[in-house]
Legacy VTK file of the C-alpha trace (Angstrom):
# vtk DataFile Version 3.0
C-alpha trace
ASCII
DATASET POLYDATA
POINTS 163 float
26.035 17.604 -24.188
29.369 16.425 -25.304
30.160 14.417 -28.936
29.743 11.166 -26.762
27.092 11.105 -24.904
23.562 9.433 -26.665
20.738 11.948 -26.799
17.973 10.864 -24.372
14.776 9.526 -25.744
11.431 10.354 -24.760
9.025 7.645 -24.226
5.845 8.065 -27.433
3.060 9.668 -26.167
-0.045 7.957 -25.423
-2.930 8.294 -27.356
-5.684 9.985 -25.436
-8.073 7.467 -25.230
-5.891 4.970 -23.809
-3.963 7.957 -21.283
-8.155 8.230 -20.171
-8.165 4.529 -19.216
-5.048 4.957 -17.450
-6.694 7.322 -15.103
-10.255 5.897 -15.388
-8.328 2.310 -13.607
-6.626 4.360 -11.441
-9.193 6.013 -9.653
-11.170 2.584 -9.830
-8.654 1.067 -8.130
-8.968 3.116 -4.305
-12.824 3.723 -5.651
-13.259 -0.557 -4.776
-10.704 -0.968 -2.057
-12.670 2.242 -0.310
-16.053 0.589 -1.299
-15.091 -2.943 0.313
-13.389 -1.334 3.649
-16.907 0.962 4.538
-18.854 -2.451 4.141
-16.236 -3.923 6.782
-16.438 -1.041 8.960
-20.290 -1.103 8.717
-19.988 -3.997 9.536
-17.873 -3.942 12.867
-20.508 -0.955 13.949
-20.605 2.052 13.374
-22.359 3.625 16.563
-23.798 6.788 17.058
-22.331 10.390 16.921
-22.105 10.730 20.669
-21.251 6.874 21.304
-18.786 6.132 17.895
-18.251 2.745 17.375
-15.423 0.514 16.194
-16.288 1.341 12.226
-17.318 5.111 12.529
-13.288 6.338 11.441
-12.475 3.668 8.869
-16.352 3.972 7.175
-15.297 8.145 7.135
-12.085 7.546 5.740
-13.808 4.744 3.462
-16.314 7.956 2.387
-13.309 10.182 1.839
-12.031 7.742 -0.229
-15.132 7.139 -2.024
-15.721 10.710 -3.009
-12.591 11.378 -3.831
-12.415 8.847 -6.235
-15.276 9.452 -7.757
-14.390 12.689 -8.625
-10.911 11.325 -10.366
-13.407 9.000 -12.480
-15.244 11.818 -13.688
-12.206 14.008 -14.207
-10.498 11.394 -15.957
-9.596 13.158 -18.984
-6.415 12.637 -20.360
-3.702 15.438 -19.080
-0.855 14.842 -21.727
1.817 13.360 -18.889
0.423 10.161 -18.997
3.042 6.986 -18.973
2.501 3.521 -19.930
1.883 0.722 -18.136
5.407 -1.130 -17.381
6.413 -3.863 -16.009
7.400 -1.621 -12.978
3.355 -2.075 -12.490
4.370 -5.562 -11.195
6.778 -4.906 -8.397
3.335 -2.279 -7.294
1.141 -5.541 -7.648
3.872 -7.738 -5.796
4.500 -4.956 -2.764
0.936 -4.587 -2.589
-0.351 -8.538 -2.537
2.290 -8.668 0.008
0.708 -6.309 2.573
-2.501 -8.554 2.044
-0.583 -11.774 2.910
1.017 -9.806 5.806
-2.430 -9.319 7.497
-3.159 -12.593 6.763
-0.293 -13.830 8.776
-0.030 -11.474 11.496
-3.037 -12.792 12.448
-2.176 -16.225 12.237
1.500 -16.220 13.378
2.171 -13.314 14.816
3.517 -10.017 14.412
7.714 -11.390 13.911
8.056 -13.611 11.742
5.465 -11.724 8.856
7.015 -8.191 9.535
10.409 -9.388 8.862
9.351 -11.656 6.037
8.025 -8.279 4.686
11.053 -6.439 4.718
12.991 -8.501 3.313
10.839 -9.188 0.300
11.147 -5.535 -0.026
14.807 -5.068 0.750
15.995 -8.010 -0.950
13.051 -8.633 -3.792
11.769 -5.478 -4.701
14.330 -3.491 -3.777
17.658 -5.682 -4.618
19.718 -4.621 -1.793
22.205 -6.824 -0.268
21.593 -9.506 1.970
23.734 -7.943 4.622
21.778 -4.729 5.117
18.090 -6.639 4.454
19.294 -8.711 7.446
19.953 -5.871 9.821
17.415 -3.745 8.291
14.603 -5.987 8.636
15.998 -7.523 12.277
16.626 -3.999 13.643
13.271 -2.718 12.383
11.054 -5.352 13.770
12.695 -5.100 17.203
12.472 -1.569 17.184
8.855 -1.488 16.595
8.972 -5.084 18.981
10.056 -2.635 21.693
8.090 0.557 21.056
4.662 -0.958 20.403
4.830 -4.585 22.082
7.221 -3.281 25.261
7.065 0.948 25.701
3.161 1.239 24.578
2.070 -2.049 25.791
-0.426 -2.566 22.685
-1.392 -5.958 22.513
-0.362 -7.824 18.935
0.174 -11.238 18.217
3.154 -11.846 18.763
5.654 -15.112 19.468
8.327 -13.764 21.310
7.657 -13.427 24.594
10.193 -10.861 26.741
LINES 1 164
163 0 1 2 3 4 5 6 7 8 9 10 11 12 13 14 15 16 17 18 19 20 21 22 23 24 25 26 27 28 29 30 31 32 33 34 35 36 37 38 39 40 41 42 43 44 45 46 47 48 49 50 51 52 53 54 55 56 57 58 59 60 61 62 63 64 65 66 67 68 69 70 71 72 73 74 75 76 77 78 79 80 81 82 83 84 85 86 87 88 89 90 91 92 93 94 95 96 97 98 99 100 101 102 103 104 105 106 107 108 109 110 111 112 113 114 115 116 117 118 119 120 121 122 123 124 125 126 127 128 129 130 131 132 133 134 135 136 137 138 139 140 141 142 143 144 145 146 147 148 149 150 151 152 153 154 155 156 157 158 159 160 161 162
């Protein structure tokens, strides 16, 4: 380190019973969102063994999920590396309210207009990159998935564009 350059700071490190909330919400977190996606995929059928239906994969991954984080609750101990909540935490809320309002519109407009809406909250918002290459990143993306799902696999999405 030369004569000018500032000595970096560590953050303070947090007290353990706050670092064991930290990890108590963060297991809680995919604990509920696996909780509320096996009811769904009960509830789209589950079928039998021999005859799986519709739910049977997302209500095992929902399981996984389940169990998994059930066993981060219990471990939840604090660890010592710990950080604070930030307001980086918001730009995680923000990117991940905005895959909620993307299903909500791909359903109800289609699969263009919401996947390129996406992006460029990303790009642009989230990820403050110029508007030149959030414009040709989120164009060139959605046709390229346009072409391989919509065209070369022929899955059926909404979609408005009609080739």
């Amino acid at each position: 380190m030369t004569s000018t350059e500032a000595p970096i700071s560590e953050p303070p490190p947090v007290p353990p019973a706050y670092a064991r909330r930290l990890n108590v919400v963060a297991a809680l977190v995919p604990l509920t969102i696996g909780v509320v996606a096996g009811i769904m995929s009960w509830n789209l059928g589950v079928g039998t063994l021999p005859a799986p239906g519709p739910g049977m994969w997302p209500l095992l991954v929902s399981v996984a999920m389940v169990v998994a984080s059930a066993v981060l609750v219990l471990q939840s101990r604090p660890r010592g590396d710990e950080e604070r909540f930030t307001k980086d935490v918001v730009v995680v809320a923000i990117a991940a309210a905005s895959l909620l309002g993307y299903a909500f519109l791909f359903e109800l407009v289609g699969f263009e207009v919401p996947t390129v809406a996406l992006l460029v909250l990303w790009l642009k918002g989230l990820g403050r990159e110029s508007w030149r290459l959030t414009a040709v990143v989120s164009i060139a993306a959605t046709a390229a998935l346009y072409l391989l799902f919509i065209t070369a696999l022929g899955v059926s999405l909404p979609h408005i564009i009609a080739l």
